[in-house]
PQR file of N, CA, C, O and H, with PARSE charges and radii, in Angstrom:
ATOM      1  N   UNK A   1       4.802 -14.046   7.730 -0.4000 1.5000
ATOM      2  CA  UNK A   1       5.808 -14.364   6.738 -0.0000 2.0000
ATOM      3  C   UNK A   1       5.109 -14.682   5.406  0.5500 1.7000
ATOM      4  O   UNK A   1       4.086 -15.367   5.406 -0.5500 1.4000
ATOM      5  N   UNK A   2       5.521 -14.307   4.529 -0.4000 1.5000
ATOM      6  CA  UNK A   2       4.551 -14.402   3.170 -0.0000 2.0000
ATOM      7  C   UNK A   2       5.302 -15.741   2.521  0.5500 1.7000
ATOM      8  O   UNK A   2       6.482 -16.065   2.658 -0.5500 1.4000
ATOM      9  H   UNK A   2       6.352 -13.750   4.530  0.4000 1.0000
ATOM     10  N   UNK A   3       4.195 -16.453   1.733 -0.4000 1.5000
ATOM     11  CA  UNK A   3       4.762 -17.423   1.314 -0.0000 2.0000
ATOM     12  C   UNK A   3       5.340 -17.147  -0.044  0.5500 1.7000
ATOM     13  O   UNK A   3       5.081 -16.278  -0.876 -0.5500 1.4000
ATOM     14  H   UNK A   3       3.237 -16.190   1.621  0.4000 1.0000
ATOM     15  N   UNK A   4       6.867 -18.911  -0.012 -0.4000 1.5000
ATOM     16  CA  UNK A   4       7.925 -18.447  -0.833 -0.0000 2.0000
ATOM     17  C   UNK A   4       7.263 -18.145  -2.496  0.5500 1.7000
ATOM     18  O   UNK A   4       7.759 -17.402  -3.343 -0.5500 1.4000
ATOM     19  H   UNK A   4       7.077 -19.618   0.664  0.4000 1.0000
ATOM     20  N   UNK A   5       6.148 -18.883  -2.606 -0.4000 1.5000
ATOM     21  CA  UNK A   5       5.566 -18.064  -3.993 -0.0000 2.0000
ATOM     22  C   UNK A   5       5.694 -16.788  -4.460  0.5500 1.7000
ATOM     23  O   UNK A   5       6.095 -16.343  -5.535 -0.5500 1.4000
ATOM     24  H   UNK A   5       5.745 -19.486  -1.918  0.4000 1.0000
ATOM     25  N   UNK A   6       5.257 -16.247  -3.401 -0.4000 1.5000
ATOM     26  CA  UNK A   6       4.899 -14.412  -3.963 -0.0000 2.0000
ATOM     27  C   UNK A   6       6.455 -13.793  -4.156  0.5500 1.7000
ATOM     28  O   UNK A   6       6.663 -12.716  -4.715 -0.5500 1.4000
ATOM     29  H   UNK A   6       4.932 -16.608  -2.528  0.4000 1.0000
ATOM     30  N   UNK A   7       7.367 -14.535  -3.675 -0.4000 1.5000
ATOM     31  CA  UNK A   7       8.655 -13.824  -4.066 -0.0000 2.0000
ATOM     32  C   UNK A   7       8.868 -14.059  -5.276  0.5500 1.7000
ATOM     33  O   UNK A   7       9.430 -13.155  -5.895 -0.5500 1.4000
ATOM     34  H   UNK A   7       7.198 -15.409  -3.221  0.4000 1.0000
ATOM     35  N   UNK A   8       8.552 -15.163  -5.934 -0.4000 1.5000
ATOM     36  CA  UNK A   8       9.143 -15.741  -7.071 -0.0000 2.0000
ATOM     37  C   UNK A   8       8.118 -14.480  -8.413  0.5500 1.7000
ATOM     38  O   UNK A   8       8.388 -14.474  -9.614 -0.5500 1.4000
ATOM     39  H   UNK A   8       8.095 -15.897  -5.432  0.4000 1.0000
ATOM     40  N   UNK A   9       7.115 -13.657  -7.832 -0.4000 1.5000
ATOM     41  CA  UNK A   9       6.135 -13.023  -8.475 -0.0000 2.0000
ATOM     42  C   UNK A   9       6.919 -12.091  -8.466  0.5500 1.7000
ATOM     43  O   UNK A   9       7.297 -11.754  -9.588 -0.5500 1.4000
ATOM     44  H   UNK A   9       6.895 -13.661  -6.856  0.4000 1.0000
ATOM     45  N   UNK A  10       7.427 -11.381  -7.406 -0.4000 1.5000
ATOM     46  CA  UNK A  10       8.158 -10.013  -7.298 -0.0000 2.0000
ATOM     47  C   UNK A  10       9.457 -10.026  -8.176  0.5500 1.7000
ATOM     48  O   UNK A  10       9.940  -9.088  -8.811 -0.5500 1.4000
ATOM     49  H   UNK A  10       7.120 -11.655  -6.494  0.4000 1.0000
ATOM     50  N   UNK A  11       9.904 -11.306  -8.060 -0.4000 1.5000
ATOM     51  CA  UNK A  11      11.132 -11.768  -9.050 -0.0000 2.0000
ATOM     52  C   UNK A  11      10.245 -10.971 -10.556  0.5500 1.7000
ATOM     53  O   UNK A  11      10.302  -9.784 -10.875 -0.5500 1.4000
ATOM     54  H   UNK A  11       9.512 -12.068  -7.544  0.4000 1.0000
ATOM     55  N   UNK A  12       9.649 -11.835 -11.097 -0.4000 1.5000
ATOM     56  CA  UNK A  12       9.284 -11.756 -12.155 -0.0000 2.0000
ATOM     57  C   UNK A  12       8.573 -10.548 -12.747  0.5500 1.7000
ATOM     58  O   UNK A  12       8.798 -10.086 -13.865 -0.5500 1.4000
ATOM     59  H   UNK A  12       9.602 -12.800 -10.838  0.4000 1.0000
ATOM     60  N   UNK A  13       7.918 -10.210 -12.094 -0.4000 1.5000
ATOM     61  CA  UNK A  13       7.547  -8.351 -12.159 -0.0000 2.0000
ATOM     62  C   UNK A  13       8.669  -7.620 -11.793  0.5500 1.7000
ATOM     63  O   UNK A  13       8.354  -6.435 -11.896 -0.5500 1.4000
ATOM     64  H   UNK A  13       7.735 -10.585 -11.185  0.4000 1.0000
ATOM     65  N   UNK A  14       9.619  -7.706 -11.483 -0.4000 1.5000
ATOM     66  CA  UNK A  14      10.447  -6.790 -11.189 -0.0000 2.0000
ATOM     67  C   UNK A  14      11.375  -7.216 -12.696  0.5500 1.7000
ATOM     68  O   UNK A  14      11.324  -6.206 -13.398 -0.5500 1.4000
ATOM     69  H   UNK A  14       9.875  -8.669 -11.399  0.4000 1.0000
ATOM     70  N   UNK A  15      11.964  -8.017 -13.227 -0.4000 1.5000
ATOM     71  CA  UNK A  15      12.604  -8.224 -14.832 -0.0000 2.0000
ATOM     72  C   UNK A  15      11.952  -7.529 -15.365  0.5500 1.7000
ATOM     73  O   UNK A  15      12.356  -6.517 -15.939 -0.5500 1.4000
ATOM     74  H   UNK A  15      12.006  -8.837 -12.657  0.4000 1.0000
ATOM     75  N   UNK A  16      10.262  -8.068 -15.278 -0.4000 1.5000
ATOM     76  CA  UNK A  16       9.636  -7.228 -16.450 -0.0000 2.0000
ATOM     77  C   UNK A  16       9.741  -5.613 -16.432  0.5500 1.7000
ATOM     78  O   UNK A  16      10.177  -4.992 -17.401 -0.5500 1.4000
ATOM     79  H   UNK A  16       9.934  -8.890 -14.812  0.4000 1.0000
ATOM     80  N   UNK A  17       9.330  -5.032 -15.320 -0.4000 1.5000
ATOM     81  CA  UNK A  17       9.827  -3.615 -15.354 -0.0000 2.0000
ATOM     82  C   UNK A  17      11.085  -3.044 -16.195  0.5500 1.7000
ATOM     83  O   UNK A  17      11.197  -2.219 -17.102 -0.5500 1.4000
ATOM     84  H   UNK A  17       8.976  -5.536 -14.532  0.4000 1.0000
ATOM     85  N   UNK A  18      11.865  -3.762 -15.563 -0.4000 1.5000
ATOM     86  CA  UNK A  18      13.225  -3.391 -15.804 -0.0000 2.0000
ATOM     87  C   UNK A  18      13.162  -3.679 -17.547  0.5500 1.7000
ATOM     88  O   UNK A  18      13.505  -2.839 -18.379 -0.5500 1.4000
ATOM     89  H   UNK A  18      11.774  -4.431 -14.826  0.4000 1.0000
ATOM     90  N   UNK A  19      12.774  -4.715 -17.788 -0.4000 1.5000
ATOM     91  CA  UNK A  19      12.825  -4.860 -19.385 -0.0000 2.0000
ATOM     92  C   UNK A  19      11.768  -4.291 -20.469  0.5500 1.7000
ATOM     93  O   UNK A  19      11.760  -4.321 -21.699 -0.5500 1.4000
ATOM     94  H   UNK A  19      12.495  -5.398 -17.112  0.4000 1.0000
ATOM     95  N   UNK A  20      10.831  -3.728 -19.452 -0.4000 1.5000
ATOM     96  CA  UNK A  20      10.145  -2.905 -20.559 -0.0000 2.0000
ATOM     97  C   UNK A  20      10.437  -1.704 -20.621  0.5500 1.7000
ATOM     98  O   UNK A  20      10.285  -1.144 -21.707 -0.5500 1.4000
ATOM     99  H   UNK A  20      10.838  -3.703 -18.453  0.4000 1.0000
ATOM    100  N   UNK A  21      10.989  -0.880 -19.375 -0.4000 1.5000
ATOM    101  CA  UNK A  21      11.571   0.236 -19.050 -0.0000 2.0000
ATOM    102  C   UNK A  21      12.695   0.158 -20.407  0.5500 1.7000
ATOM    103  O   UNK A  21      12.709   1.215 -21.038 -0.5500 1.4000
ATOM    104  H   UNK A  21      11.113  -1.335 -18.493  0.4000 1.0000
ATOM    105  N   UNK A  22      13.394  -0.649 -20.811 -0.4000 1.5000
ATOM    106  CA  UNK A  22      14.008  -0.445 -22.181 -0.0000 2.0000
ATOM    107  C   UNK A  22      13.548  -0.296 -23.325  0.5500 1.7000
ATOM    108  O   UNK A  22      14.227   0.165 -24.243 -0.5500 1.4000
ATOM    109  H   UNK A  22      13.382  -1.508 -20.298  0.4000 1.0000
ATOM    110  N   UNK A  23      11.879  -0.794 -23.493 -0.4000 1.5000
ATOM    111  CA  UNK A  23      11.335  -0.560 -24.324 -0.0000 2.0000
ATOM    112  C   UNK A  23      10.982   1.007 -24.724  0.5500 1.7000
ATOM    113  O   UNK A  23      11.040   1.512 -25.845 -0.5500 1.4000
ATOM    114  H   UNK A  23      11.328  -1.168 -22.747  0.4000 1.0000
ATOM    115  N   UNK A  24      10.698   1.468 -23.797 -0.4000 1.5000
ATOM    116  CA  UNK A  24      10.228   2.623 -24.158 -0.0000 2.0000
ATOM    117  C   UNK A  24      11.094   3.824 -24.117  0.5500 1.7000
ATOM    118  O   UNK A  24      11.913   3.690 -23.208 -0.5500 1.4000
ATOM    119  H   UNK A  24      10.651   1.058 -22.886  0.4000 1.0000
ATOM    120  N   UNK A  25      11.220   4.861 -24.702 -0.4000 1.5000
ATOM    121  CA  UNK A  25      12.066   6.266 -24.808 -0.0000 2.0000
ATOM    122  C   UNK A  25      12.060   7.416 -23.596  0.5500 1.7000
ATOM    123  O   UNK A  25      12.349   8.612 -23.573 -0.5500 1.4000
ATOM    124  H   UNK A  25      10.555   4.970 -25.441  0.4000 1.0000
ATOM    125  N   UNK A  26      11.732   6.753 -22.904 -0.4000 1.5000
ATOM    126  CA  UNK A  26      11.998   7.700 -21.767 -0.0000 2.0000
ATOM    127  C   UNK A  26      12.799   7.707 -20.873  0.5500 1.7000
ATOM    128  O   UNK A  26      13.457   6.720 -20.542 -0.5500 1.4000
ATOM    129  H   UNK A  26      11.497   5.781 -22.923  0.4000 1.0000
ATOM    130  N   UNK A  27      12.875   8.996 -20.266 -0.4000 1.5000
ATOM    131  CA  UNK A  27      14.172   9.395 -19.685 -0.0000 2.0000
ATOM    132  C   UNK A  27      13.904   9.717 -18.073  0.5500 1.7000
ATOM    133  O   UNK A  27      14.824   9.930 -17.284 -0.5500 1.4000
ATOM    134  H   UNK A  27      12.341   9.798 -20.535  0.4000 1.0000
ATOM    135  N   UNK A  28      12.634   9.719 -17.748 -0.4000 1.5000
ATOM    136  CA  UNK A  28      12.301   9.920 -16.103 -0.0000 2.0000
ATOM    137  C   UNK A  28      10.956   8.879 -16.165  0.5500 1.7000
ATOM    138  O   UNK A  28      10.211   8.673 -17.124 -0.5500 1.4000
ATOM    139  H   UNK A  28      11.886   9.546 -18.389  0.4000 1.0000
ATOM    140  N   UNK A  29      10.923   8.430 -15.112 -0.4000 1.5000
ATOM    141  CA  UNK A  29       9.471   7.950 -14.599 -0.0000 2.0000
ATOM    142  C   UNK A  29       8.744   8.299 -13.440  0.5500 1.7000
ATOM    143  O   UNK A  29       9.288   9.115 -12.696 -0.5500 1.4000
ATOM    144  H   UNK A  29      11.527   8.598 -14.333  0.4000 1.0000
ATOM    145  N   UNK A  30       7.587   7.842 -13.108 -0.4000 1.5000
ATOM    146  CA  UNK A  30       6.890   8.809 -12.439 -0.0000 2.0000
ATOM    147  C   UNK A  30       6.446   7.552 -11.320  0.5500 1.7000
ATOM    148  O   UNK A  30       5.648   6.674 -11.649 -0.5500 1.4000
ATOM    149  H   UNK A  30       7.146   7.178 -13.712  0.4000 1.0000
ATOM    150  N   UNK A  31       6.976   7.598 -10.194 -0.4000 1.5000
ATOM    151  CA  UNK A  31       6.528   6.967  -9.054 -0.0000 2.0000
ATOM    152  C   UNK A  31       5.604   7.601  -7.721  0.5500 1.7000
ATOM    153  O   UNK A  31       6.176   8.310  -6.895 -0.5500 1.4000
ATOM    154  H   UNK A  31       7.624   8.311  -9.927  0.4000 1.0000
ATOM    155  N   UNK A  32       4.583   7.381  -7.630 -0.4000 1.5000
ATOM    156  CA  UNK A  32       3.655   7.939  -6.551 -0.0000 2.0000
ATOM    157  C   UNK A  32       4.020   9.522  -7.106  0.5500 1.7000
ATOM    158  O   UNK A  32       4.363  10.448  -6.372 -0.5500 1.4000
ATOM    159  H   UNK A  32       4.118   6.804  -8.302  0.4000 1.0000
ATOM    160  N   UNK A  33       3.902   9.569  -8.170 -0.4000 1.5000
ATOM    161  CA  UNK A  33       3.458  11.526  -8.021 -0.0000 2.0000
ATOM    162  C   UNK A  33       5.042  11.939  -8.123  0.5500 1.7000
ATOM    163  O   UNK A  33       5.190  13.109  -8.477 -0.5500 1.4000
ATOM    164  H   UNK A  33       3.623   8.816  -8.767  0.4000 1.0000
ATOM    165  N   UNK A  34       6.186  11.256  -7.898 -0.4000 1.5000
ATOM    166  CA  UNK A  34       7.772  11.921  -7.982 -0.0000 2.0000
ATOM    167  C   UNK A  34       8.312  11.742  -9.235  0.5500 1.7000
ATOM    168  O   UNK A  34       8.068  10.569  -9.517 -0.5500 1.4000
ATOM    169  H   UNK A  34       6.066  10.305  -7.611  0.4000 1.0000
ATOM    170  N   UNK A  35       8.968  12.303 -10.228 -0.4000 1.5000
ATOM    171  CA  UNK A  35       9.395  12.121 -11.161 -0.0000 2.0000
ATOM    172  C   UNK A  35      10.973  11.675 -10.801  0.5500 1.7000
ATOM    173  O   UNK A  35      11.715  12.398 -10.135 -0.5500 1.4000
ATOM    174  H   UNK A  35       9.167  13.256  -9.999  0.4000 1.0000
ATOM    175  N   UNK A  36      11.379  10.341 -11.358 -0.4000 1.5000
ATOM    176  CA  UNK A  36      12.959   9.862 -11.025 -0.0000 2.0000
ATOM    177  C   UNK A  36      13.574   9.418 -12.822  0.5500 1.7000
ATOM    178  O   UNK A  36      13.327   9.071 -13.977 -0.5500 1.4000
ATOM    179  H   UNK A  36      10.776   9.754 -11.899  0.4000 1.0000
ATOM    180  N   UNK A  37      14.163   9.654 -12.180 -0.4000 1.5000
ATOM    181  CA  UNK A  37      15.702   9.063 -13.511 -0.0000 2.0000
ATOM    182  C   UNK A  37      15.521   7.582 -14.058  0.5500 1.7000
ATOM    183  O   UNK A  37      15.407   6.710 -13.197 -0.5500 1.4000
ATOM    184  H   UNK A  37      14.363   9.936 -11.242  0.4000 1.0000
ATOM    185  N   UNK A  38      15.485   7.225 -15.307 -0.4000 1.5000
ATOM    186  CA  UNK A  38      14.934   6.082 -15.166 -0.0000 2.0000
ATOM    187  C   UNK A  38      15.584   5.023 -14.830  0.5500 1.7000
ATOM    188  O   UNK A  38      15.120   3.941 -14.469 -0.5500 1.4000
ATOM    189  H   UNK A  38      15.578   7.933 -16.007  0.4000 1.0000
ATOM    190  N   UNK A  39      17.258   5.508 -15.017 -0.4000 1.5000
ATOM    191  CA  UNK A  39      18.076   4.642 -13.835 -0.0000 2.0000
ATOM    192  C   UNK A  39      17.725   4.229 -12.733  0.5500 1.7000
ATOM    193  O   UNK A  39      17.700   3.055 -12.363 -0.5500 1.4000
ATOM    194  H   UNK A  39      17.635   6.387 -15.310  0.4000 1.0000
ATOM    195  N   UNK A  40      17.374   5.363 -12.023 -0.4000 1.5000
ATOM    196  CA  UNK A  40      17.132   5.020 -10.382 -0.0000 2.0000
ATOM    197  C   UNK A  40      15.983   3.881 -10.601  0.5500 1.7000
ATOM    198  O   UNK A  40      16.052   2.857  -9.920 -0.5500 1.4000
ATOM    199  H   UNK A  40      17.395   6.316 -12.323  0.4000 1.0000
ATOM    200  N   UNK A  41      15.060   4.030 -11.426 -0.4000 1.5000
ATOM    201  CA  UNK A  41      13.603   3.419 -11.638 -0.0000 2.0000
ATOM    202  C   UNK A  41      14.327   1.991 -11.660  0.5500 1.7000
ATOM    203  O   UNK A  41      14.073   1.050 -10.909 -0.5500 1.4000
ATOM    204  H   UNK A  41      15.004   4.861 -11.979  0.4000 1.0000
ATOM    205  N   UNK A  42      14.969   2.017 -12.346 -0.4000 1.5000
ATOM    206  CA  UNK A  42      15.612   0.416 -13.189 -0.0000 2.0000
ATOM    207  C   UNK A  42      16.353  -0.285 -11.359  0.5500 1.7000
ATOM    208  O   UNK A  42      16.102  -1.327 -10.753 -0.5500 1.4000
ATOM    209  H   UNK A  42      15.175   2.781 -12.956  0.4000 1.0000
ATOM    210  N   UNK A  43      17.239   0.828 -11.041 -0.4000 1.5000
ATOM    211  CA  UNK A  43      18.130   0.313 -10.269 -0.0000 2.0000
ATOM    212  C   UNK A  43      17.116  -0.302  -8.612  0.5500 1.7000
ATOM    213  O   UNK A  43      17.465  -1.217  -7.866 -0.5500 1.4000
ATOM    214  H   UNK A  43      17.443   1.674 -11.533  0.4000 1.0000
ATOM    215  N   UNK A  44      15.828   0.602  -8.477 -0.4000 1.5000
ATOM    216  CA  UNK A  44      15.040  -0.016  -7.383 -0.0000 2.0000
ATOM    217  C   UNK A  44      14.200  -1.160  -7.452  0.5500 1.7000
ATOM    218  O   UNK A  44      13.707  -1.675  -6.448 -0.5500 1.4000
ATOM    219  H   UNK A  44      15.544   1.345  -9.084  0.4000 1.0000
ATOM    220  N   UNK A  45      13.922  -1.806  -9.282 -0.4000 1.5000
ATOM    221  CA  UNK A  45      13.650  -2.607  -9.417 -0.0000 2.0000
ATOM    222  C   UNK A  45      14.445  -3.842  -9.867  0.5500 1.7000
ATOM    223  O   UNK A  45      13.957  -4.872 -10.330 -0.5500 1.4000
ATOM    224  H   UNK A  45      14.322  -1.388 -10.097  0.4000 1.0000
ATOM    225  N   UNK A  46      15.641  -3.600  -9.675 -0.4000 1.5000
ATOM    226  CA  UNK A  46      16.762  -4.679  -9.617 -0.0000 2.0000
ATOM    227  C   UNK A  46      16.667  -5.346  -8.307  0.5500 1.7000
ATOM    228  O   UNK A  46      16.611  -6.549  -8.050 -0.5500 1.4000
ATOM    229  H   UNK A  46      16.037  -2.763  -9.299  0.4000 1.0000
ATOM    230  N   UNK A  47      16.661  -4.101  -7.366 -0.4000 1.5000
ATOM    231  CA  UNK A  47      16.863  -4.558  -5.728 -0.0000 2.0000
ATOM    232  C   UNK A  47      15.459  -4.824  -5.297  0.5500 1.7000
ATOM    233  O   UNK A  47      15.505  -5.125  -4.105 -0.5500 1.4000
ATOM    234  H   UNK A  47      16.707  -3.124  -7.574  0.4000 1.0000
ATOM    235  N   UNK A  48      14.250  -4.846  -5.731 -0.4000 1.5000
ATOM    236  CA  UNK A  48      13.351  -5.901  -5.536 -0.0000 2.0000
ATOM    237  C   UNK A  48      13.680  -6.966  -6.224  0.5500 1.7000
ATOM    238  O   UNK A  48      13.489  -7.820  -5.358 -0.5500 1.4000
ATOM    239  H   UNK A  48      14.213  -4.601  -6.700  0.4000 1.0000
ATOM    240  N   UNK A  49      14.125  -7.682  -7.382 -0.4000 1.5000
ATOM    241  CA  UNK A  49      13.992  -8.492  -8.207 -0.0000 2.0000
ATOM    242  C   UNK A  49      15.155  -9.117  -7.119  0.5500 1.7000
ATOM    243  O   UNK A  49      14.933 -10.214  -6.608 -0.5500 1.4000
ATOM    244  H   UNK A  49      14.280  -6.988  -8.085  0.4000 1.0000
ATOM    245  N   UNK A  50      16.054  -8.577  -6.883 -0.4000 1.5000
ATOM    246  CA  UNK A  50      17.413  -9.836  -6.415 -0.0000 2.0000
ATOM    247  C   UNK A  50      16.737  -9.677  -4.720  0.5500 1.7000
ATOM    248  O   UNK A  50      16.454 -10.828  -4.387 -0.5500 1.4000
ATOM    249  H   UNK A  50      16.235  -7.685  -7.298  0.4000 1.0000
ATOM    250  N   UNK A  51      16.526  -9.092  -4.025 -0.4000 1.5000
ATOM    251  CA  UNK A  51      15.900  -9.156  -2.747 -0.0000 2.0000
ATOM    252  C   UNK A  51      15.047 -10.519  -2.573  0.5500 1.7000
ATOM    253  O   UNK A  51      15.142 -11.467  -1.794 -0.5500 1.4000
ATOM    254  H   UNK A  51      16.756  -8.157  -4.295  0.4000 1.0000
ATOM    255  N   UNK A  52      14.166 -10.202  -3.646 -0.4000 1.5000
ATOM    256  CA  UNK A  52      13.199 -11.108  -3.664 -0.0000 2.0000
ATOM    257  C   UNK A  52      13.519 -12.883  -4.089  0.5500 1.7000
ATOM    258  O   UNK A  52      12.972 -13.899  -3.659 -0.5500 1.4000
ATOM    259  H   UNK A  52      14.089  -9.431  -4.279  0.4000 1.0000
ATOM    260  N   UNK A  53      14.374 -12.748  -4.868 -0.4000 1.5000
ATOM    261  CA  UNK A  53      15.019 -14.194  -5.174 -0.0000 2.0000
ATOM    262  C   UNK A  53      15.542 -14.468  -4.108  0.5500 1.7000
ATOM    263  O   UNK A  53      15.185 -15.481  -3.507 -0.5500 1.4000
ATOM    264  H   UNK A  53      14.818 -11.923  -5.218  0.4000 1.0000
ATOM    265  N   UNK A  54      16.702 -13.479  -3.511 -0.4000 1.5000
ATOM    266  CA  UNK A  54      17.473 -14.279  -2.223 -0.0000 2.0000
ATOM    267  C   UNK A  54      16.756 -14.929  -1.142  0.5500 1.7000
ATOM    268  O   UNK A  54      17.025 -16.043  -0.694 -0.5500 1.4000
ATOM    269  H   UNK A  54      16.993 -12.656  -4.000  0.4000 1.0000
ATOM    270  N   UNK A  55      15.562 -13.940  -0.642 -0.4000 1.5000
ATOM    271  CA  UNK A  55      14.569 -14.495   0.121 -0.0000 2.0000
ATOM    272  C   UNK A  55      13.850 -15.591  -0.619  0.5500 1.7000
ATOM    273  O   UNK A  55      13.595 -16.465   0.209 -0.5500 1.4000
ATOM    274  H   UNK A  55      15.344 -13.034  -1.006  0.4000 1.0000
ATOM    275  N   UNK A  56      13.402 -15.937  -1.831 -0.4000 1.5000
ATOM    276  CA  UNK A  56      12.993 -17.273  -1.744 -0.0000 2.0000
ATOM    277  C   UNK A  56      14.028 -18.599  -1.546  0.5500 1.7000
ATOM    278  O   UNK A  56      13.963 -19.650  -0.908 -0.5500 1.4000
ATOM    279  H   UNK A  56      13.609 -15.226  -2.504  0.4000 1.0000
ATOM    280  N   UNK A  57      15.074 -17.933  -2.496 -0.4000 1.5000
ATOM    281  CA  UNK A  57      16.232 -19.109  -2.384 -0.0000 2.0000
ATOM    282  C   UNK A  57      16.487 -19.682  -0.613  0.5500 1.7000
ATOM    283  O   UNK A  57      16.612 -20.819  -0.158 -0.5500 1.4000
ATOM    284  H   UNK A  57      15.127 -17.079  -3.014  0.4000 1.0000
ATOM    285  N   UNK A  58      16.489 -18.621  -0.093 -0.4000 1.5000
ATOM    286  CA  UNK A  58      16.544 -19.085   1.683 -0.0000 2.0000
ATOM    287  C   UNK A  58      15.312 -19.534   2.134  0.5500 1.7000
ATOM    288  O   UNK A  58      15.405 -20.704   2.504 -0.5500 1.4000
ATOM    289  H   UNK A  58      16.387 -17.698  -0.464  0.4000 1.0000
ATOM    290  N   UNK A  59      14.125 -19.050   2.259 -0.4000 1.5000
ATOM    291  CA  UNK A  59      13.268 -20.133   2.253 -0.0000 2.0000
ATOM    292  C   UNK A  59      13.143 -21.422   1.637  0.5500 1.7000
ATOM    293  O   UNK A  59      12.538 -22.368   2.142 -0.5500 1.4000
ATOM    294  H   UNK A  59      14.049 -18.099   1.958  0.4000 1.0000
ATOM    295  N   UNK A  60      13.757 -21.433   0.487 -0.4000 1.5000
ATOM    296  CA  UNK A  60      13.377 -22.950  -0.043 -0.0000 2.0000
ATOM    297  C   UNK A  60      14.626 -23.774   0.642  0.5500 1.7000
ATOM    298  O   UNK A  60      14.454 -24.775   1.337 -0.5500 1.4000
ATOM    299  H   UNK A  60      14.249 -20.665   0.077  0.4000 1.0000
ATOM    300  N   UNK A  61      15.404 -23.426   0.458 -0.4000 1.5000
ATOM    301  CA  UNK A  61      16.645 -24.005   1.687 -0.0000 2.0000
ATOM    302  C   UNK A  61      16.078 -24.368   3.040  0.5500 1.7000
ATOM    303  O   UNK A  61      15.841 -25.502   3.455 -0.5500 1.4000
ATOM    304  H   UNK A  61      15.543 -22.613  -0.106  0.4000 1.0000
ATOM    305  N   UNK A  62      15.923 -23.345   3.588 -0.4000 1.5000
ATOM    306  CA  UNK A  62      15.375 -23.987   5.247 -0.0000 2.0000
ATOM    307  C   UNK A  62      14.234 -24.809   4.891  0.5500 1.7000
ATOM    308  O   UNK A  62      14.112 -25.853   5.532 -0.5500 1.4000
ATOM    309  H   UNK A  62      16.116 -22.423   3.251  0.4000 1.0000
ATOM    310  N   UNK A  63      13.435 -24.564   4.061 -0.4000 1.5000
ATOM    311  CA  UNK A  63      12.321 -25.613   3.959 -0.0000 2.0000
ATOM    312  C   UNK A  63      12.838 -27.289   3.522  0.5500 1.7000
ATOM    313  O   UNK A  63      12.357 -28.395   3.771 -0.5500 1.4000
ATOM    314  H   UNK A  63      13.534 -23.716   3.541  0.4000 1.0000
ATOM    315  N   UNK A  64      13.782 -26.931   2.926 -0.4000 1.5000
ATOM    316  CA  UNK A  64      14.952 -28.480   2.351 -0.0000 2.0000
ATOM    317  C   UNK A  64      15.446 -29.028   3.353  0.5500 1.7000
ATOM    318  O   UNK A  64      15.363 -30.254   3.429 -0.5500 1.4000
ATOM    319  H   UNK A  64      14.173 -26.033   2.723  0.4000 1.0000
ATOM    320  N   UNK A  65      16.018 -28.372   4.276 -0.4000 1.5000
ATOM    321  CA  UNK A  65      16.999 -28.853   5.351 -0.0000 2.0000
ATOM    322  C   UNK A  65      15.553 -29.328   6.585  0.5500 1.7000
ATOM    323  O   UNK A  65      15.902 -30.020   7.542 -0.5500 1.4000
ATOM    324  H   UNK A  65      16.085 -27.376   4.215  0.4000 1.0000
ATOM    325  N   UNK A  66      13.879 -28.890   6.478 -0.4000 1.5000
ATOM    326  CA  UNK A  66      13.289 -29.013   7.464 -0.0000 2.0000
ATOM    327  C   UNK A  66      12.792 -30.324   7.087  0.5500 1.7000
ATOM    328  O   UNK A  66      12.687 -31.161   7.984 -0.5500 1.4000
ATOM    329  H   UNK A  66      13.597 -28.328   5.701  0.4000 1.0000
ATOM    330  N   UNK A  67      12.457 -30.646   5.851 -0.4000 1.5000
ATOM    331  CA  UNK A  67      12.332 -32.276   5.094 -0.0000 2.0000
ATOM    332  C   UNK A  67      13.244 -33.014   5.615  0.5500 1.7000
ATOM    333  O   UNK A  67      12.792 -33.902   6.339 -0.5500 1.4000
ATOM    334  H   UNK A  67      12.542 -29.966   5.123  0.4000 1.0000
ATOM    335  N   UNK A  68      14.658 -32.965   5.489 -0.4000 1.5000
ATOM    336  CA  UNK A  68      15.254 -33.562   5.605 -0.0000 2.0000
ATOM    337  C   UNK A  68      15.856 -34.290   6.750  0.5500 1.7000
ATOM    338  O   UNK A  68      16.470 -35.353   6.851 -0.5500 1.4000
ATOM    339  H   UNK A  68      15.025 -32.244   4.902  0.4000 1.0000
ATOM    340  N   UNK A  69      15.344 -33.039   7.873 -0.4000 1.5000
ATOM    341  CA  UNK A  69      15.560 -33.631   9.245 -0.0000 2.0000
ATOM    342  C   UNK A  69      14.132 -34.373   9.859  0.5500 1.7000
ATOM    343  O   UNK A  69      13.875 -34.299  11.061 -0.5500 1.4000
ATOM    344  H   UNK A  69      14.845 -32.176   7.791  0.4000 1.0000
ATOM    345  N   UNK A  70      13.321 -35.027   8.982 -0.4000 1.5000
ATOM    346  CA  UNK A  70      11.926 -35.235   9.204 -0.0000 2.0000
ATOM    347  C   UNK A  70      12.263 -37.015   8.415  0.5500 1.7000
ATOM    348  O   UNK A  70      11.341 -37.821   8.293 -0.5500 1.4000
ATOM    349  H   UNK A  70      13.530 -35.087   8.006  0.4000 1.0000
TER
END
């Protein structure tokens, strides 16, 4: 199980993508060698970015509720 840190990283690299992907004028990007839409680009790094929050938010929860019964 990876700890709840590294989600909060994937959180944050995954905005940035998404927000620099506005920076720049392009219209496809290039993942492992495939050229995609830069929608799709944007839209797979949304669903890491919120993936990754939900999983920390639930870890830090069960970790709250494991304090608390202690």
């Amino acid at each position: 199980m990876r700890n709840k840190n590294w989600d909060l990283v994937f959180v944050i690299i995954g905005i940035l993508n998404i927000a620099f992907s506005f920076a720049g004028n392009n219209t496809i990007e290039v993942i492992f060698g495939f050229e995609i839409n830069i929608w799709t680009y944007r839209t797979i790094w949304g669903f890491i970015a919120v993936g990754s929050f939900l999983s920390y938010r639930k870890k830090k929860k069960l970790e709250s509720e494991a304090n608390d019964q202690k």
